[in-house]
Residue, then its C-alpha position, 0 to 999 in steps of 0.5 A: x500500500x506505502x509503495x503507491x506513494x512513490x507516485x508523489x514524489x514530486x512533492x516528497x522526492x525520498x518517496x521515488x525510493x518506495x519504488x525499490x524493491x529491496x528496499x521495501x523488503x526491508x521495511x517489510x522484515x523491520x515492520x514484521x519484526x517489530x509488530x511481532x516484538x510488541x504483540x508478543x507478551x499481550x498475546x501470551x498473556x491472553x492465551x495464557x488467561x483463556x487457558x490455551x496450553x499445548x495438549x501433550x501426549x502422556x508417558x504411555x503413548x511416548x516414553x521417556x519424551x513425556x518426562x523431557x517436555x513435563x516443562x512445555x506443559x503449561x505453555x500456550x499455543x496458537x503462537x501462529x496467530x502473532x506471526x500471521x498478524x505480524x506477516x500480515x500488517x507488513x505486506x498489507x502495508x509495503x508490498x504492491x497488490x497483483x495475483x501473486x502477492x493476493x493469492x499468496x494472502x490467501x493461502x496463507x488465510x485459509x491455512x491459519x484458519x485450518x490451524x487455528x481450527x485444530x488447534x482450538x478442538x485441542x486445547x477445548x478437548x484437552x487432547x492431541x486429536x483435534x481436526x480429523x487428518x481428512x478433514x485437513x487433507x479435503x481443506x488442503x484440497x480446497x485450497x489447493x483448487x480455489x488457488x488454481x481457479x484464482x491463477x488460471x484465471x488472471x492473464x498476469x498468471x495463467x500463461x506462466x503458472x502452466x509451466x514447470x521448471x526443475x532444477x538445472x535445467x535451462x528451460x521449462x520441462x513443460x510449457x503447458x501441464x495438463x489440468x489434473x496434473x498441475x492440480x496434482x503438482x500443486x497439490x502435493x506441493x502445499x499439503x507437502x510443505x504445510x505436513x512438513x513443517x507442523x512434523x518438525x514443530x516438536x521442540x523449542x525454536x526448531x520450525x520457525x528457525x528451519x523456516x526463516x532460513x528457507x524464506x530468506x532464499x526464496x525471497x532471494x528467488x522470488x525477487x530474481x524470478x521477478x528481474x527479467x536481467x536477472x533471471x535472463x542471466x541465471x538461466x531461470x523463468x522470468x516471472x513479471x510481478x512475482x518479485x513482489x512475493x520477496x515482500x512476503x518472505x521478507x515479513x516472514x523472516x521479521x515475523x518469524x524472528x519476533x516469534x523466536x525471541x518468544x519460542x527460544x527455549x525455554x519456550x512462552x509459547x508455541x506456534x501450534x498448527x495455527x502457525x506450522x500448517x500455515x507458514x509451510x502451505x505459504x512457502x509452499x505456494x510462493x515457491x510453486x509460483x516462483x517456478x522453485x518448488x522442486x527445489x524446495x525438496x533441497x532449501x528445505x531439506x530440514x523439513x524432508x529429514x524429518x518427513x521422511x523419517x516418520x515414514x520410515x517409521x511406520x513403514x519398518x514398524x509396519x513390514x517388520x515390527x522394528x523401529x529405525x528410530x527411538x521416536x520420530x520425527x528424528x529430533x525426537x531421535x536425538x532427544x532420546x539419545x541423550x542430545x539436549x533440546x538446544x543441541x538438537x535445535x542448533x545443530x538442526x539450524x546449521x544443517x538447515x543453513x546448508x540446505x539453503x546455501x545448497x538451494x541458492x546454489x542450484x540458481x547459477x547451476x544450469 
């Protein structure tokens, strides 16, 4: 919205600057950040007052990890509901309205919603149910459908979003899926990384840290995606008025920071799947327009680790009455093994560093 001011800057010269897109990345991540700081222990407070706490599974369910997390008990959830106003309030505020940017907004709403729902039933309920796993699975759907109705439907979007890019290759493997198919690529892209982070929200700081490495790289992509000079010399799909999904990423680094300083262990509060389900159907949504969500499976690597540990899980406990792991997901795992609650978040965050650094890399190799 503040960028339309760029317009006047016959009158207030500094105002030309608005038309810069770093620059309002930026004040996208300092607004973000800022809200978030402030709202944090107003928020906190009144999920506190209204009894809000995150429902934990008891010792006969998990073992040992229910004497390792006796602490968590009293802490409340729906900490998802600070970074969605924080993220928010800052594109609102700094980021230029087209079809990427709006449809981005709504994904993310309709996810938190989703969250906030089964995170609600919950804590009403006093136990780790809440909305049942096909009822979140048709919502996904839904989204998933309404998303594609809204792209296909733009002449800014439909040509482009028809297109499927893969990592180091030059040009688009395909110039126009078929329907079905690209309902099923969105599909799976969405449902994936909205599973993937609530998986890896298990411990003090873990997914919002893993979060905001991989939002700084796709803020990164987002604005080369939007440069035609840029994107023409990185041998990737020049995507016009995507770059202004940079402006989303921004704000989820600054909301996810503000989050972190509360969620550092020991935590004030969690983010639930208000925040998880949301934040992973939103990166999601922007790497699928970006043409980069592929390359999602190495920038967040992290998040794949952690799927994939769980199916393993359930696949040997299944075929073999083994488990690979002492609990899944795996930071469960190391947990167990004697590894601290800070160790395992750290040493998760410098892989998750490197999965990003891998990511970028995947930019100039083509």
């Amino acid at each position: 919205m503040l960028s339309y001011l760029s317009q006047y800057e016959e009158v207030f010269g500094p105002l030309r600057l608005l038309r810069f897109l770093t620059l309002r990345m930026l004040f996208a991540a300092g607004t973000a950040l800022f809200i978030g700081y402030i709202l944090g222990p107003w928020l906190i407070g009144l999920l506190g007052r209204l009894s809000f706490q995150q429902s934990f599974r008891d010792e006969s369910e998990v073992g040992k990890l229910a004497e390792l997390h006796l602490g968590k008990k009293n802490t409340p959830t729906m900490g998802g509901l600070l970074i969605f106003v924080s993220v928010s309030v800052s594109v609102l505020l700094w980021a230029q309205f087209n079809v990427w940017t709006l449809t981005a907004l709504f994904v993310y709403t309709s996810l938190t919603s989703l969250g906030f729902l089964d995170d609600y039933l919950k804590v009403s309920k006093r136990n780790s149910k809440g909305f049942p796993s096909r009822g979140k699975l048709i919502w996904q759907g839904l989204t998933a459908a309404a998303t594609l109705v809204i792209l296909l439907n733009n002449p800014m979007s439909v040509d482009k979003v028809q297109e499927l890019w893969l990592p180091f290759v030059k040009n688009a493997v395909m110039t126009q899926m078929p329907l079905w198919a690209l309902f099923g690529f969105l599909f799976l892209v969405l449902v994936g990384a909205s599973n993937a982070i609530n998986v890896t929200d298990g411990v003090d700081g873990l997914a919002i840290g893993c979060t905001i490495t991989v939002a700084i790289v796709y803020s990164i992509m987002a604005y080369a995606a939007g440069n035609f000079i840029i994107s023409e010399y990185l041998l990737i799909s020049h995507v016009p008025g995507v770059g202004e999904l940079g402006i989303i990423c921004a704000a989820i680094v600054g909301g996810g920071l503000a989050f972190l300083w509360y969620n550092a262990h020991p935590a004030e509060i969690f983010m639930g799947d208000t925040g998880s389900l949301a934040l992973g159907g939103l990166v999601g949504v922007i790497a699928f327009m970006t043409h980069q969500a592929v390359t999602l499976i190495l920038v967040g690597g992290i998040f794949v680790m952690e799927t994939v540990s769980v199916i393993l899980q359930v696949m040997s406990f299944k075929s073999t009455g083994k488990r690979i792991f002492r609990m899944a997901p795996i930071h469960h795992h190391f947990e167990l093994k004697g590894w601290a609650e800070t160790k395992v978040v750290i040493r998760f965050w410098i892989l998750s560093l490197i999965f990003a650094f891998a990511g970028l890399a995947t930019l100039k190799i083509r």
